[in-house]
C-alpha positions as CSV (number, residue, x, y, z in Angstrom):
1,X,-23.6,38.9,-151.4
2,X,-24.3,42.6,-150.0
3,X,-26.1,40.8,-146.6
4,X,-23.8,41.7,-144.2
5,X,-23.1,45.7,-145.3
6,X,-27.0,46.1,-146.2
7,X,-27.7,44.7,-142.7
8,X,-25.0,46.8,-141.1
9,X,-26.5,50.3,-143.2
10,X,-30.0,49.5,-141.6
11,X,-28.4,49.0,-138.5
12,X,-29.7,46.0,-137.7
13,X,-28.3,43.2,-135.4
14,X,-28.6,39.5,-136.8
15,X,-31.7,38.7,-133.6
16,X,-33.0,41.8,-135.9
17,X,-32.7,40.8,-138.9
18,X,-34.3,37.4,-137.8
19,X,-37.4,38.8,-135.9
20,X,-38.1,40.8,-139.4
21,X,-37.5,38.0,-141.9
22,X,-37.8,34.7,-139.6
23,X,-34.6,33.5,-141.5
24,X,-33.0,31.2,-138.8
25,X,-29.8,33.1,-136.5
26,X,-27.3,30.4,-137.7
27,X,-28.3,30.2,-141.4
28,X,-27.8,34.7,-141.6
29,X,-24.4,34.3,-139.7
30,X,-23.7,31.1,-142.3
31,X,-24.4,33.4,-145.2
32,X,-22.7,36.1,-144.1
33,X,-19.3,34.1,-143.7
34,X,-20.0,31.9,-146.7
35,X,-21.1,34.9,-148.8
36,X,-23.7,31.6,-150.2
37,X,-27.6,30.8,-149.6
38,X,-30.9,29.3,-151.3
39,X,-33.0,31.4,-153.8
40,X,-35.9,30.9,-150.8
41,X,-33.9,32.3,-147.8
42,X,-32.5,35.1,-150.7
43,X,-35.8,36.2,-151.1
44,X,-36.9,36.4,-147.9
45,X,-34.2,38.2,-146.8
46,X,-34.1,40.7,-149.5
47,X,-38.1,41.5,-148.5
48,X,-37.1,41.9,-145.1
49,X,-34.3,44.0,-146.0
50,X,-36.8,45.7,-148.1
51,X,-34.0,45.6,-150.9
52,X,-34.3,43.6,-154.7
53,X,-32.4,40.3,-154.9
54,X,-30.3,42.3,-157.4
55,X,-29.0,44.5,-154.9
56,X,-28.3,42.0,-152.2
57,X,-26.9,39.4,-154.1
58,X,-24.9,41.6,-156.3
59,X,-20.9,41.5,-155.5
């Protein structure tokens, strides 16, 4: 998963990336470390990202 560099390339902080997507602190950090997250929480973050799920979940 492409969270963490797509996030960084925006530069946006996590708190960020939480205020646009309402995707929970904890559960971005947990996907960032465990490089693992629901189809849900995918989406949302990809549409917050304004990415497709193809480019964020791509390795």
């Amino acid at each position: 998963m492409n969270l963490r560099k797509i996030r960084l390339q925006q530069d946006l902080t996590v708190p960020d990336l939480f205020r646009k997507s309402k995707v929970p602190i904890r559960t971005i950090e947990n996907i960032e470390r465990n490089d693992d997250c629901k189809v849900s929480t995918a989406i949302k973050l990809a549409d917050a990202l304004n990415v497709t799920l193809d480019e964020l979940c791509r390795a």
